[in-house]
N, C-alpha and C positions, 0 to 999 in steps of 0.2 A: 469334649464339650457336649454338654446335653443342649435338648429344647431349650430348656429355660436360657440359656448362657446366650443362644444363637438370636430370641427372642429381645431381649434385654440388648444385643448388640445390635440388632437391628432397629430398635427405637430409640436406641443411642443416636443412630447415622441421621435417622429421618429428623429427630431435635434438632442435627448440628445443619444437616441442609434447612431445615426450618430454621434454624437460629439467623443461619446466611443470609438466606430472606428478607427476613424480618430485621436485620441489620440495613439491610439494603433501603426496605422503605422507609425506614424510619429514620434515615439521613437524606432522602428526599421529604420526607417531611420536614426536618430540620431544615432543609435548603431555601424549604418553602415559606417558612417562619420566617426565617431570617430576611428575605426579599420584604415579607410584610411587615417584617420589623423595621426596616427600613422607609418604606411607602409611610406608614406611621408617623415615623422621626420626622418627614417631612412634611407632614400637613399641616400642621401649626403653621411655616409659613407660608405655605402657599393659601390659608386659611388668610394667614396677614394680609397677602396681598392682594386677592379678591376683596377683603372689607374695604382697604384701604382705596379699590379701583372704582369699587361702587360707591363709596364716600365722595368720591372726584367725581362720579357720572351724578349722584343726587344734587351736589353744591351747583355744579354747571345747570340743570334741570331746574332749581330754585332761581338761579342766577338770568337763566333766559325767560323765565315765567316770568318773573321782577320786571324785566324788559319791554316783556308784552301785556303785562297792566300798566305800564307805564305811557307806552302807545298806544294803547288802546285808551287811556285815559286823556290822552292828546286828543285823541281823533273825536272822541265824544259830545263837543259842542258843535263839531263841524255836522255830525249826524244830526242833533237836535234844530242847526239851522237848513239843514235839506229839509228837515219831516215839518219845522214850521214853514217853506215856505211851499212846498208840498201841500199847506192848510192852505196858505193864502191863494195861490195858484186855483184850487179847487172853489172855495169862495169867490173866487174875483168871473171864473168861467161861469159856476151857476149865478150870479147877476150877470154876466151879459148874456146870458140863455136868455134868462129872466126876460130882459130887458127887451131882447131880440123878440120874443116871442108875443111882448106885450106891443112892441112897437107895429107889429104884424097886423093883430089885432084891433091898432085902433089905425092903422090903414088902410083895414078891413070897412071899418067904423066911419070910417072918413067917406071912405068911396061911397058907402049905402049914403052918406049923409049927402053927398054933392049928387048921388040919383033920385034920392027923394026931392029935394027941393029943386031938381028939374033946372039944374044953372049949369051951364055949361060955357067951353073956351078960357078966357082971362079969369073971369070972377073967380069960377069953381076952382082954377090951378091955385086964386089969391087964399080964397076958403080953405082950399086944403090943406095949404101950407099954414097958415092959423093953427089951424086943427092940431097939424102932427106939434108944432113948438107949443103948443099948450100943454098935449100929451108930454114930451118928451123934457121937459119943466117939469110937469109932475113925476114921473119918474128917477130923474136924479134926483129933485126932492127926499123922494121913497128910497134911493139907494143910499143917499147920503145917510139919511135916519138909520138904516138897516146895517150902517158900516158904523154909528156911535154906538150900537148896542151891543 
């Protein structure tokens, strides 16, 4: 046997342990295929059933939304009767501020008027009293007007 012969046999050997090889990954390859062929096969339905799960969480989601417009649509005159009386409440306080603060005033008005004309005892207490039911006549007069308008 020459070179050549020894040569050619030697690249023989190294092709067939290459072949070996290459045999070997390539049915891990195949093994690996075939696992993903599988995982594959199966995702359509687990595809189905995730659609079909979130179809069921979105109807429940619309179904309880439905619910809470629905009581919230209950509850809506009962707010609209807080915040009106909310109004009245605020109104009804600033006239008796009002009121309070004018009837002060002319109690104020009253007393200067019983120490200017210098009357004192029975009369002035009779005077004073005059005074404020004159004053205070005139004011629910003025509240009364101010609650028609």
């Amino acid at each position: 046997m020459d070179y050549l012969g020894i040569g050619i046999l030697i690249i023989g050997i190294a092709f067939a342990i290459l072949s070996i090889f290459l045999i070997k990954t390539l049915n891990n390859l195949a093994d690996v295929l075939k696992g993903v062929n599988k995982t594959v096969d199966k995702l359509p339905e687990q595809l189905d059933g995730v659609m079909s799960q979130t179809t069921e969480i979105l109807n429940n989601s619309n179904d309880t939304l439905a619910d809470v417009n629905e009581k919230v649509r209950a509850l809506s005159p009962l707010f609209y009767i807080v915040g009106d009386i909310g109004d009245s409440s605020r109104k009804l306080t600033s006239s008796l501020a009002d009121m309070t603060k004018s009837m002060k005033k002319s109690t104020k008005d009253g007393n200067s008027t019983v120490k200017e004309e210098d009357v004192g005892g029975l009369y002035g207490a009779v005077a004073l009293g005059y005074y404020l039911t004159q004053k205070r006549k005139a004011l629910k007069e003025a509240a009364a007007t101010s609650r028609s308008s």
